[in-house]
N, C-alpha and C positions, 0 to 999 in steps of 0.2 A: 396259280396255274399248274402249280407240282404238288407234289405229296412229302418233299421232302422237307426237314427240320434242322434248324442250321442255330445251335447254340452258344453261347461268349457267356464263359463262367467269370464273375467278377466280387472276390471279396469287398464286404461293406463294415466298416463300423457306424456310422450312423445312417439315419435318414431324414434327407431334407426334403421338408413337406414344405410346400407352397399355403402362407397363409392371403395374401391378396384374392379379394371374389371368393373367399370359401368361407363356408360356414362352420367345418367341424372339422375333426381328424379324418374321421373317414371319406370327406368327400376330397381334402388332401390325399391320400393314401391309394383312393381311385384314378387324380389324375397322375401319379407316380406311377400306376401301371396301367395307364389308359392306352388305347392301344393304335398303332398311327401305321395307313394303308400306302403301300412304296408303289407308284402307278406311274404309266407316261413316262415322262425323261427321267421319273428319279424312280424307273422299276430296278429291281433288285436283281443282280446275278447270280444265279443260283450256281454253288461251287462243284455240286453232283452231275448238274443235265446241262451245264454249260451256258445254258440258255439266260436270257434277257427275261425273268418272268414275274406277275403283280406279287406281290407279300405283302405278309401284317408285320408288321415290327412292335416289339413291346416290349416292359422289362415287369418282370414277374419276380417272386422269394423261392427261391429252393430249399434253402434252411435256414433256418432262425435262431439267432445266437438266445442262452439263456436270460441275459441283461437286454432289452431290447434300447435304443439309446436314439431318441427325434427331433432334429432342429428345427426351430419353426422359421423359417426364412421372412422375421419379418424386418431386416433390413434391407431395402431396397437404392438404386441411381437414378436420381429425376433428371433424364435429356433434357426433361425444359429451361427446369434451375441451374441444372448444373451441380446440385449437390447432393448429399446422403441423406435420406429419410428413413424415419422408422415407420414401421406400420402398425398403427394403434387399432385396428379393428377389432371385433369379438371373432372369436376364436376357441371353439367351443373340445374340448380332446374329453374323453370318458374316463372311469375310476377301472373299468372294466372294459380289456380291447380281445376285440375276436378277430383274429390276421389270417382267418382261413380262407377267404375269399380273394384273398392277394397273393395266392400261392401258389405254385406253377401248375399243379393238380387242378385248382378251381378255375381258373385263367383260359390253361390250355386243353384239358381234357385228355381223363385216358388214354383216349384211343389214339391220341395225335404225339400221346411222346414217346412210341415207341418201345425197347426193349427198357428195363429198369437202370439206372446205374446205383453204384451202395450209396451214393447222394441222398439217392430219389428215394430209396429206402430206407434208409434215415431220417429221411422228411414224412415219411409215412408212422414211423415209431413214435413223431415228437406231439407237444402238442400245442395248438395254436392260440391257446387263452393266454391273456397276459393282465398282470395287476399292475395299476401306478406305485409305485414305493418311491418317486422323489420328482422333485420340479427345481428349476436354476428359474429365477424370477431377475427381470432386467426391467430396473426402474429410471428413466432419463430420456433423452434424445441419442440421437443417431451420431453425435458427435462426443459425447461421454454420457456415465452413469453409473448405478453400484450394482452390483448383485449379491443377491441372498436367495437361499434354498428353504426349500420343505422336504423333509424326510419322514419316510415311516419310520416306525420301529421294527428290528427284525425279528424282536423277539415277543413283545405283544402287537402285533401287526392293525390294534384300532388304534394305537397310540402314534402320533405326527408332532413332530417337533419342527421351531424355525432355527437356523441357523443363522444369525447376522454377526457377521468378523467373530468379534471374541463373544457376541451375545448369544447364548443358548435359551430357548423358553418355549414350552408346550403350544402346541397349535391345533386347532378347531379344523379336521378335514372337510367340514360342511362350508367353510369359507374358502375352498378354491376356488369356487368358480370368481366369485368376487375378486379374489387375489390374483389372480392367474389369467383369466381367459381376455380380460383386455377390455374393448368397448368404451360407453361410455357412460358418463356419473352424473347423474343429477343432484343438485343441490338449491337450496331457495336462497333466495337474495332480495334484498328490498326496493322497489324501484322507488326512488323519489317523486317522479312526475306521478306516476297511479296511486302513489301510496297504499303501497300494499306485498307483499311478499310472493314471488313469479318465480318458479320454475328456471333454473340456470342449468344447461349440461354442456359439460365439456369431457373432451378425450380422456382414459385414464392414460399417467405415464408408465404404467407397471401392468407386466402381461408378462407367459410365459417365456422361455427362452429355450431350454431345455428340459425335456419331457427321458424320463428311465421307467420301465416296464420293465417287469419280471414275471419268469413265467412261471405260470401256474401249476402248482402238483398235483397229477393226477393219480391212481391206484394201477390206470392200466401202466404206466411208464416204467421200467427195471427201477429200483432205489439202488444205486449208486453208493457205496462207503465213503463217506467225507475224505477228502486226500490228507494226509500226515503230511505236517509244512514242517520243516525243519527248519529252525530261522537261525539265522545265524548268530553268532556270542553277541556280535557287539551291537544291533540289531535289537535283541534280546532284552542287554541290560539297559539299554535306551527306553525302549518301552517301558521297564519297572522303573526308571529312573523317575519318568513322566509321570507313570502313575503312583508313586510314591509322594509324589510332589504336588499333585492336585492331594490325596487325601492330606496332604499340613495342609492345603493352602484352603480344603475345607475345614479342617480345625481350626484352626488360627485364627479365620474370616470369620468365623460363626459368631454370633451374636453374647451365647456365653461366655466364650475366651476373652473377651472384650473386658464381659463384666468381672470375672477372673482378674483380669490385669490391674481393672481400676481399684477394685480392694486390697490387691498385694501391695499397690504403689501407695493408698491411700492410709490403710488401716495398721500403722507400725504400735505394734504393743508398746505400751511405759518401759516396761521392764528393759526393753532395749532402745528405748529413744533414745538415742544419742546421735553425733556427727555422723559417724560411718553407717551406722543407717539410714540415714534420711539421705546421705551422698547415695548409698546404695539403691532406696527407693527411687531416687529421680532417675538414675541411670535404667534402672529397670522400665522405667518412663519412658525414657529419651529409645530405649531400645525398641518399646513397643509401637509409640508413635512413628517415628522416622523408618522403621522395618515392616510393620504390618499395617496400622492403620491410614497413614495415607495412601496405600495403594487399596484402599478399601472401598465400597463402591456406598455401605452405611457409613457418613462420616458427620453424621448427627453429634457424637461428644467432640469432634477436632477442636470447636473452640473451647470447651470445659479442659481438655486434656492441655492447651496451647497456653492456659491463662495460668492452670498449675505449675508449667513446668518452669514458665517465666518467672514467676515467685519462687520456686525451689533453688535454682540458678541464682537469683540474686541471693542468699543465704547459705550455696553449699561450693564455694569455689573449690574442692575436690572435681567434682561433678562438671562445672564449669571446663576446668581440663582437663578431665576424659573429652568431653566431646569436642573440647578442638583438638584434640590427638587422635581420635577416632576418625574424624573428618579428613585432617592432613595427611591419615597413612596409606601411602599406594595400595596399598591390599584391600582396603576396605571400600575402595570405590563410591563411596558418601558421598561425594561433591558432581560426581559424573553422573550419578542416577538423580538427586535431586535437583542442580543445575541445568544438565545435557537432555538426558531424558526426559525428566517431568514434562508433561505438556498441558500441566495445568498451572498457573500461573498464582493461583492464591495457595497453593501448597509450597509451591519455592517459597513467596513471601513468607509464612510461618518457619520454616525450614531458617529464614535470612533473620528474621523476631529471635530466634533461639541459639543462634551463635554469635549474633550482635551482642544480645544483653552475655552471655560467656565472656566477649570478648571485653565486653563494658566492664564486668568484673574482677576478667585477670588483670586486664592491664595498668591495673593499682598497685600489683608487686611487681609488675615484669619489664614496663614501659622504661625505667632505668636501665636496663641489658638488651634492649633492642640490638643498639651497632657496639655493645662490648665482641672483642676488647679493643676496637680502631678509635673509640672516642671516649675520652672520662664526662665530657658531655652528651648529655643525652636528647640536649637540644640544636646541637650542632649539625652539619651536614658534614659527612666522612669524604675523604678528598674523591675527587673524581677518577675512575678504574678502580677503584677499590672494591672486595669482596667484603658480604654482610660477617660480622664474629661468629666465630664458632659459638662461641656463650652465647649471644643474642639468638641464634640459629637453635638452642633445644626450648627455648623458650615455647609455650602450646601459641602464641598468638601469632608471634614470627613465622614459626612452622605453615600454621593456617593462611598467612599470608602467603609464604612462600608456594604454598599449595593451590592456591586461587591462580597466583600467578602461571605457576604452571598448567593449570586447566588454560589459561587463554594462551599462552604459546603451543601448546604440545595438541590439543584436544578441539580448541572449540572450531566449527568453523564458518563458513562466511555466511550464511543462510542460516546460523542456527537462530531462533527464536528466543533462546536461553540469552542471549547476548544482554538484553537489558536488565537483566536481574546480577549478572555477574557485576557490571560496571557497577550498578545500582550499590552490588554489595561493599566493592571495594572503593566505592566515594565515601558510604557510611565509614567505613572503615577508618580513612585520610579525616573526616571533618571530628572525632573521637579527642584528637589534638598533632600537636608539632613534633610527637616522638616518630607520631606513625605513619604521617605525612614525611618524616625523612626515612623511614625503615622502608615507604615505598621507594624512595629515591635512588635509597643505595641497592634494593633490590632489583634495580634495573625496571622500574614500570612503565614509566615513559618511554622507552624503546621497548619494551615487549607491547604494551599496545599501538605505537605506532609500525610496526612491524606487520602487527594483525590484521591494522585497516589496510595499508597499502598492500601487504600481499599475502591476502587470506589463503587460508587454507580449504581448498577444495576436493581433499580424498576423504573416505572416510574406512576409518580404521575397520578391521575384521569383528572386533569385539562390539563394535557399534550396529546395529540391526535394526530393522525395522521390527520384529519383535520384541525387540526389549523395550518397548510404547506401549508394548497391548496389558501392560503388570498396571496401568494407573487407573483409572478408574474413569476420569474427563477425558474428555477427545480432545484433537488437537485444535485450536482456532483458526484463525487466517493469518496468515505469515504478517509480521507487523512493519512497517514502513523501516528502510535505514535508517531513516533517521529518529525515530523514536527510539528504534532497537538501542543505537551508542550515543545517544545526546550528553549520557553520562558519561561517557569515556570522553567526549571533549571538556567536558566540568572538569574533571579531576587530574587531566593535562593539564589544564589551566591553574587549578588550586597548586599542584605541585610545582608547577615553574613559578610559581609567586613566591613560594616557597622556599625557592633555592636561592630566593634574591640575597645579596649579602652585596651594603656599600656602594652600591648604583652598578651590582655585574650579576652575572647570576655565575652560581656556583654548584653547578651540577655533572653528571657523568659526562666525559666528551661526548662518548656515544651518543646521549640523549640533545647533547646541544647541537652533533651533529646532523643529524635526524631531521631537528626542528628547524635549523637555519643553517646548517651546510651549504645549502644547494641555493641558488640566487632566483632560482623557481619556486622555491620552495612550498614543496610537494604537496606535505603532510594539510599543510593551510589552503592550497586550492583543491585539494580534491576532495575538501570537505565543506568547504564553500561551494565547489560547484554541485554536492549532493546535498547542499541548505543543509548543512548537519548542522542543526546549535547553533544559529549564526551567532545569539546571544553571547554563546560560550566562549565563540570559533573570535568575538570583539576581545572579551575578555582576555584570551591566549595570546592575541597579539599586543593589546596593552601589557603585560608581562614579560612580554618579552622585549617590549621597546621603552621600556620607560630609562626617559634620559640617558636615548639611545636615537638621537635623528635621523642618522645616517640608515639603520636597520629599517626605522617604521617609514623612511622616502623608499628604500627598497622594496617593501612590501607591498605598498602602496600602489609602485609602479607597475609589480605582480598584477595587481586588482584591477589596475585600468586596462593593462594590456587583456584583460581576459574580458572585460566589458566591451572593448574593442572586437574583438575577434570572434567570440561565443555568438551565439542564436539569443534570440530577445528571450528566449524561457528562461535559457542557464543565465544569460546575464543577469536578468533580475536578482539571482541572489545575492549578485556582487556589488549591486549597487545599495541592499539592503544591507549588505555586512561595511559598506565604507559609510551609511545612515549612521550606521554606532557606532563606527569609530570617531563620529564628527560630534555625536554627543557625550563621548568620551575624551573631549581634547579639553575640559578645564579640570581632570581627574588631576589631584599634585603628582607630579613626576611624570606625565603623561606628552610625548612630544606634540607639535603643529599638527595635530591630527588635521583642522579643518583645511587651514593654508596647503598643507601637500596635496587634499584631493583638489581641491579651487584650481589651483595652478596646474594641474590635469584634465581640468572638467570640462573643458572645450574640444580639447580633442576626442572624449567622450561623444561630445553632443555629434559633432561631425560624423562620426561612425555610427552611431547607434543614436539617432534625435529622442526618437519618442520615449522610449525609458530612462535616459538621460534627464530631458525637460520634464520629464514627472517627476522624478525623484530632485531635482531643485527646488518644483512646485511645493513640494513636499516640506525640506529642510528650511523654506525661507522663514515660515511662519515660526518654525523650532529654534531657527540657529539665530541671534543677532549678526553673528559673524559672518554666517551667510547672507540674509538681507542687504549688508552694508557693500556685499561685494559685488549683488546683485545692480543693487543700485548703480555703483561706481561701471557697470557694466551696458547701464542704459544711457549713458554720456554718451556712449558712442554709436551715433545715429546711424550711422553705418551699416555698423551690426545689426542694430533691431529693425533698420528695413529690411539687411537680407532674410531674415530669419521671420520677420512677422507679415513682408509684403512680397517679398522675390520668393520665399521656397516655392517648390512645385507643387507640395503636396500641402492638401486643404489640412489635415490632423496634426503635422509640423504647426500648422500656422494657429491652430486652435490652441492648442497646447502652450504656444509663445504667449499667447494671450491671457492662457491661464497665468504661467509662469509671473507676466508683468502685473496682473489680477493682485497675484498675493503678498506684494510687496505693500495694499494695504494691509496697516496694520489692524484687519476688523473681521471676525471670524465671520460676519452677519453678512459685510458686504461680498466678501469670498463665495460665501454660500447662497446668495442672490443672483451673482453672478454665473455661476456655475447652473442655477434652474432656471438659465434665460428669462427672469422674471423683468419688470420695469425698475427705471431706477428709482435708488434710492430716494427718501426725503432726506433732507439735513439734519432731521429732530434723531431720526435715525443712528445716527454717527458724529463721536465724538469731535471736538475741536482738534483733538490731535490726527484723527483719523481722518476729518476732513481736509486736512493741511497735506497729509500723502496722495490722498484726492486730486489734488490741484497738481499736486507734483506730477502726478505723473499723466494727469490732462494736460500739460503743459509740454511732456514731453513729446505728446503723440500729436499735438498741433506741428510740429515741427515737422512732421510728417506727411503734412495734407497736400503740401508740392509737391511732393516724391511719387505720390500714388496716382496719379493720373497715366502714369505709366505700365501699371499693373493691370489695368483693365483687359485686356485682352488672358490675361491669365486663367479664363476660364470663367462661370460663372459666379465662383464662389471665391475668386481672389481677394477680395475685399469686405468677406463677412467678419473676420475674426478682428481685423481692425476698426473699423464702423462700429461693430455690438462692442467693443471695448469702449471707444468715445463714447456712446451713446449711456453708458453706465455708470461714465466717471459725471455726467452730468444729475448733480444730487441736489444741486440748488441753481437760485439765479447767480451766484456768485460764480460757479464756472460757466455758465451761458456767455454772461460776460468778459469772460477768459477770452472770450473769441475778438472781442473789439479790444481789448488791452493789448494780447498778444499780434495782432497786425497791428496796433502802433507801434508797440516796438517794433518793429520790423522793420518797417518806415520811418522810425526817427519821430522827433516833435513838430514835425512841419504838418501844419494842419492839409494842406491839399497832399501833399506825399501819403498821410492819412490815410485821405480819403480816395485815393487812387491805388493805396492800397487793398483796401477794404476792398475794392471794387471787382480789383485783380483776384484776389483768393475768393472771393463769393463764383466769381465767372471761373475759375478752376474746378471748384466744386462743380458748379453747373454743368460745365465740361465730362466730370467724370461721371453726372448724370445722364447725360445726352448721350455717351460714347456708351453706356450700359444699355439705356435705351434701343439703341440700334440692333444690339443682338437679339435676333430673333428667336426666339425662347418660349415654353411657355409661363417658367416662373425660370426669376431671377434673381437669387438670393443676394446679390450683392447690390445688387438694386436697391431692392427691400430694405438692406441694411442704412444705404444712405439716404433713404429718404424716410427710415425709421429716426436714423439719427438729425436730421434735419427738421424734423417735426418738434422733438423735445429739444432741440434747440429754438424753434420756435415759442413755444409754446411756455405761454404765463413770461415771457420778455419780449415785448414791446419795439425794446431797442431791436431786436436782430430782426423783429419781424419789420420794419421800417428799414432795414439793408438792403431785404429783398425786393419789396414793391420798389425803393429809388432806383435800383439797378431795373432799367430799360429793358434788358438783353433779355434776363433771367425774367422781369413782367410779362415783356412782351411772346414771350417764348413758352412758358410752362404752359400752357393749355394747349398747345397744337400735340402734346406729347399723349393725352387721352385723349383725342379724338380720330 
C-alpha cells in the first residue's frame, strides 16, 4: 500500500535449507527466500507513513561470503513420538550452484531498492557461481553416528579425496550422488516361500550433512594479491614439527624399510658372528618391532618377526636385559604405549610372548637377589613392612616388576581395557616360581591391586590423549566386561596369599593382611563377589585365607549370608554361587566347616530370599553328601515341610520345595522326569537303592495328607506341587501299597481300628476332592493333581481300587460330581 522499503541487515555464516518435501538445493534455497504477504491483523507498520499498511516480507542475499557453508536440516522433533528423527529422503544439491536468483537484485528489483548503498555495490562486483569443493557426510540415526568428509583438492581441483578419522584415500566425485544425497537402496534378497531373489529397498543411513561452496573465478573480478600470513615462531615450528614427522613415519612405514630391517637383523656376516652381534642384531629387532612395526597398518611379517625374536632371546641374555631395562625406564614410556595405549589386544599379547620368555631367561642368574640384601634366602618371605634390597632392586626383572606395578598404581585406570593384559602379565609372572611370587609380596602387590579395585583411579593424566590411539593401526573394540577385565587380579591375590602361608598363619605385609581382612566386612571379598568377579578365584582367596582358621571363615561366611539376605535376587545369586564352592571346597586338607557354617545359616537365607535360596540347595544336594544328609534330617520335621510345601502363599515357593524334596532322590533320571512333568517312573527304571529313597520320602509326604485338607482354599494351585510330587514317587505297586501299610500304622494292629482307619483317610481325601470341586473355576489345577494322583494310585492295584468302591460315601458320591 506504500512505496517505501524497510530493510534488517543480518550477518550469516551458514544456511539452513529445509530438507523435508524438497527435492533439491534449489527448491531449498527458494523456500529460504520465499516470500510471505503481512495482511489483515498481522499488516505491517510502516515506520515512514506511520500508517497500518499490506507488505511482502522476505529474506533475500545481499552479499555472499567467498566459502559459501549449507546445513541441510535433516534433523527433525516428531510431536507424535516424542522423539528425535533423522530424515533419510533424497536430497538432491548440484556440483555447480548459481545463487543469482536469491539475491536482493533478482528478488526485489532495481527499481524497488532505491538509491545504492557500497553493500549493494559490492554485490554488483561479486559473482554468483559457486563450485562444491567439500561434503560432511552423517552416517547413523538421530541419536548418534560418525561423520566423514569429501574434499576436493585445491590444487588439482578433479582430484577428491575421503577423509575418515585417521583414514585418508582417493574418492570417485561421480559417486556423490550415491554417497551423499540420501534416498533409498535397493538390494535383492531371496524369498524362501517364492523361491526366488525379490527386490529389497530400504532408507540409506548416510546422506549429506554439510555442503561448502566456493566461488568461482572469474576474469571480470579485480585478482586480489594473496595476503602475507605471518604465523607465529611457535605455531611455525609446530607445523615443520608435524611435517617432519609424517615424512619418517612415511619412510619407516614403507614397505622397503621393513625389508631393510629384516636383512640387517637377519644377515650377520661370519666374520663377525659372535655374542655381541647377534645381542646387537636382536636389539635392532626388538627396536624395530615394538617402535615401528606394530603400529603399522602392513603387519603381514609380525608373526615371522615375533617367532625370531623369541629364539634370539632364548640364546642372547644380553639382549634379554636391554629390554627389561628399556621397558622399566620412566623415559622410555614402553609399558604405557603397549599396555595403555594399544587397543589392539594381539599386539600386547606379542609384546607379553617377548618379555615373558626375557624374563624366563634372566631369571636363572637373578631369581637369588630378588629380596637381597633382607633375606640369605631366597625362598623365604621378608618380614612384614619391610622395603624390596637395593641389590634385588637393579636386578632387570625386579625393575620390570617394579615397573608393572607402578603402571597399575600410578597410570592405569578404572575403564581401561588394558586391565586384563596387565594382571594376565603379572600372574605369568608369580606362576615362573616362589622367588617371584615373594618379590611380589614384598613389593607391595597385594595392596597396590587391592587399592586399584576399591578406589580406582578416575582422571586421566595430560599426557594421556585421545590421540595417542590414532599411532596403532586396529581400532578399538568394545569395552570388555569387569569381570573378565581382573578375573586375573583375583587369581594372583589368591596365588600370593597361599603363598605367604607359613605354619597354619599367613605371613605377609600388615598392610596387605590389612586390606584383606581388617575390616569384619570385608570389602575387598564382597565387592568382587557382588561384581561375580572370579567367583572361582574370589573361593580360592577365601580358602587361603581361612585354612585352619574357623573363627575367620564363620566370619566370612556370615559376610555372605548377610548379603544374600539383603541384596536383590540378581546381586544375590553370586553369593550363593561363591558359598556353592566354598561347600565343595570344605574336604580341601586344612580347609575349615565350610559346608556346616553355611547349613547352620541357610534357613535364615531361605526366609529372606526363598527362591534363590531353595534352588541353590536343589542344587548342592545331589553334589554335596553333606548336604543331603542335612536335608534329610531337615524333612523329620513335618512342620517345616508343611509350611514351606503346603502353607506358603506363593505357588513357585511351593514348586521349588518340591523340587528341593525331588532331589533327595539319589537318581539323576528320576530328577529329570520329575522336573519334565512326565508320568511316573517304572521300577525297572531305578535302582534298589534308589528306590529305597523313593519310599522314604513317599513315606514322608503320607504324613501329610491330614494336614492338607486345610490348604484348599489357598487358591487353585495350592496343592499341585504336593499331589505331582506323590504322584511321582509312585514307581511301583510297592509304594501304592505304602498307602494301606502306612494307615495301619497309624491305627495300630487292631484289625477294625484298620479299617476305620482306612476309611477315615480315603474320606479325607475325598473331602479335599469335593472342597476343590466346589470352586467354581474353569480349570483346576489342584484338582487335577489329586485326582491325577489317585488314578495311578489306582491303577494296576486292585487292593486300593477295592478301598474306594467299599467306601459307601466316596461310591455313592463320585458320579454326582460330573454331572
Amino acid at each position: 500500500d506504500c512505496s517505501h522499503v524497510s530493510r534488517t541487515k543480518e550477518e550469516f555464516y551458514l544456511v539452513r535449507c529445509t530438507v523435508e518435501n524438497m527435492k533439491d538445493l534449489y527448491e531449498s534455497l527458494a523456500e529460504v527466500t520465499v516470500k510471505d504477504t503481512l495482511e489483515g491483523d498481522n499488516m505491517y507498520t510502516c515506520s515512514q507513513c506511520g500508517h497500518k499498511v499490506r507488505a511482502e516480507k522476505r529474506a533475500c542475499f545481499k552479499v555472499l561470503p567467498r566459502i559459501l557453508c549449507i546445513n541441510t536440516m535433516r534433523y527433525t522433533f516428531n510431536m507424535v513420538t516424542m522423539m528425535k528423527e533423522k530424515i533419510n529422503t533424497r536430497f538432491v544439491f548440484p556440483m555447480h550452484l548459481d545463487m543469482s536468483n536469491y539475491m536482493e537484485d533478482s528478488l526485489m528489483g532495481r527499481s524497488n531498492l532505491g538509491s545504492q548503498s557500497d553493500d549493494q555495490r559490492q554485490g554488483e562486483a561479486q559473482c554468483f557461481e559457486y563450485e562444491l569443493v567439500g561434503v560432511v557426510v552423517h552416517t547413523g540415526t538421530a541419536d548418534g553416528g560418525h561423520y566423514y568428509s569429501f574434499i576436493r583438492d585445491r590444487i588439482q581441483p578433479d582430484k577428491w579425496y575421503w577423509f575418515n578419522d585417521a583414514e585418508v584415500r582417493p574418492f570417485d566425485p561421480s559417486q556423490i550422488p550415491s554417497e551423499c544425497f540420501g534416498g533409498e537402496m535397493t538390494t535383492k534378497t531371496y524369498d524362501s516361500r517364492a523361491e526366488r531373489f525379490v527386490d529389497f529397498s530400504f532408507e540409506k543411513s548416510h546422506s549429506a550433512y554439510m555442503l561448502f561452496y566456493e566461488r568461482c573465478a572469474t576474469a571480470q573480478l579485480p585478482q586480489q594479491p594473496a595476503p602475507i600470513i605471518n604465523l607465529p615462531c611457535e605455531l611455525a615450528n609446530e607445523i615443520w614439527r608435524d611435517n617432519r614427522q609424517l615424512l619418517r613415519d612415511q619412510c619407516v612405514f614403507d614397505d622397503a624399510y621393513g625389508q631393510f630391517m629384516w636383512k640387517l637383523s637377519h644377515t650377520v656376516p661370519r666374520s663377525i658372528r659372535t655374542a655381541g652381534a647377534s645381542s646387537l642384531a636382536t636389539k635392532i629387532g626388538l627396536c624395530y618391532v615394538l617402535g615401528t612395526l606394530l603400529h603399522s597398518k602392513d603387519q603381514r611379517l609380525l608373526g615371522s618377526w615375533s617367532d625370531w625374536l623369541l629364539q634370539q632371546l632364548d640364546t642372547c641374555p644380553d639382549a634379554s636385559e636391554w629390554l627389561l631395562q628399556w621397558a622399566a625406564r620412566d623415559s622410555s614410556d614402553l609399558l604405557t604405549k603397549m599396555l595403555l595405549q594399544c587397543p589392539a589386544q594381539p599386539l600386547k599379547q606379542i609384546f607379553m610372548q617377548l618379555v615373558l620368555k626375557a624374563i624366563q631367561v634372566m631369571r636363572v642368574s637373578e631369581k637369588e637377589h630378588y629380596l637381597q640384601p633382607f633375606s640369605s634366602d631366597s625362598s623365604a618371605i621378608v618380614d612384614p613392612g619391610s622395603q624390596v634390597g637395593e641389590l634385588g632392586m637393579k636386578m632387570s626383572v625386579a625393575k620390570f616388576i617394579k615397573a608393572v606395578l607402578s603402571l597399575v598404581e600410578h597410570s592405569v585406570r578404572y575403564t581401561d581395557q588394558s586391565c586384563q593384559e596387565i594382571f594376565q602379565l603379572l600372574h605369568q609372572i608369580a606362576l615362573f616360581g616362589c622367588e617371584e611370587q615373594c618379590f611380589l609380596l614384598s613389593a607391595g602387590a597385594v595392596s597396590i591391586m587391592i587399592n586399584f579395585y576399591l578406589h580406582p583411579k578416575l582422571t586421566i593424566s595430560n599426557d594421556e590423549t585421545e590421540d595417542d590411539f590414532e599411532v596403532f593401526a586396529l581400532l578399538v573394540g568394545e569395552q570388555q566386561p569387569r569381570s573378565l577385565c581382573l578375573e586375573h587380579m583375583v587369581t594372583l591375590v589368591s596365588l600370593l596369599v597361599d603363598t605367604s602361608r607359613r605354619d597354619k598363619t599367613l605371613s605377609m605385609p600388615r598392610k596387605d593382611l590389612f586390606l584383606l581382612i581388617g575390616s569384619k566386612d570385608f570389602p575387598f571379598i564382597y565387592q568382587q563377589t557382588k561384581d561375580s568377579l572370579n567367583l572361582r578365584g574370589t573361593a580360592d582367596l577365601i580358602l587361603a585365607l581361612c585354612k585352619h582358621n574357623r573363627d575367620r571363615a564363620s566370619s566370612i561366611i556370615e559376610m555372605l549370608v548377610a548379603a544374600v539376605r539383603k541384596l536383590v535376587l540378581e546381586t544375590s545369586q553370586h553369593f550363593l554361587k561363591l558359598l556353592g564352592y566354598l561347600v565343595e571346597m570344605s574336604n580341601t586338607p586344612g580347609a575349615p566347616p565350610f559346608t556346616a557354617l553355611v547349613l547352620d545359616k541357610m534357613w535364615l537365607c531361605v526366609e529372606s530370599s526363598p527362591l534363590p535360596c531353595l534352588d541353590w540347595l536343589t542344587q548342592q544336594v545331589p553334589r554335596s553328601a553333606e548336604v543331603a544328609l542335612w536335608m534329610q534330617q531337615q524333612t523329620y520335621n513335618l512342620d517345616l515341610v508343611e509350611e514351606w510345601l503346603l502353607g506358603h502363599s506363593s505357588a513357585r515357593v511351593r514348586l521349588q520345595v518340591a523340587n528341593l524334596l525331588a532331589s533327595l532322590v539319589p537318581s539323576p533320571y528320576f530328577r529329570q522326569v520329575y522336573r519334565s512333568k512326565s508320568a511316573p517312573l517304572s521300577t525297572v527304571q531305578l535302582q534298589s537303592c534308589h528306590q529305597e529313597a523313593v519310599q522314604q520320602l513317599f513315606k514322608m509326604l503320607l504324613y501329610l495328607i491330614d494336614r492338607a485338607h486345610k490348604y484348599v482354599k489357598h487358591g487353585t494351585d495350592g496343592l499341585v506341587a504336593y499331589f505331582n510330587l506323590m504322584t511321582m514317587c509312585l514307581v511301583s505297586k510297592s509304594e501304592k501299597l505304602m498307602v494301606r501299610i502306612h494307615l495301619f500304622v497309624l491305627c495300630g494292629w487292631s484289625s477294625l481300628a484298620f479299617h476305620l482307619q482306612v476309611r477315615e483317610h480315603f474320606l479325607d481325601l475325598w473331602r479335599i476332592f469335593q472342597d476343590l470341586s466346589a470352586i467354581e473355576v474353569p480349570i483346576n489345577p489342584s484338582k487335577q493333581a489329586v485326582v491325577q494322583f489317585w488314578y495311578h494310585l489306582s491303577k494296576d492295584c486292585s487292593e486300593n481300587v477295592d478301598l474306594i468302591v467299599k467306601n459307601e460315601v466316596v461310591s455313592n458320591s463320585i458320579g454326582f460330581c460330573y454331572i
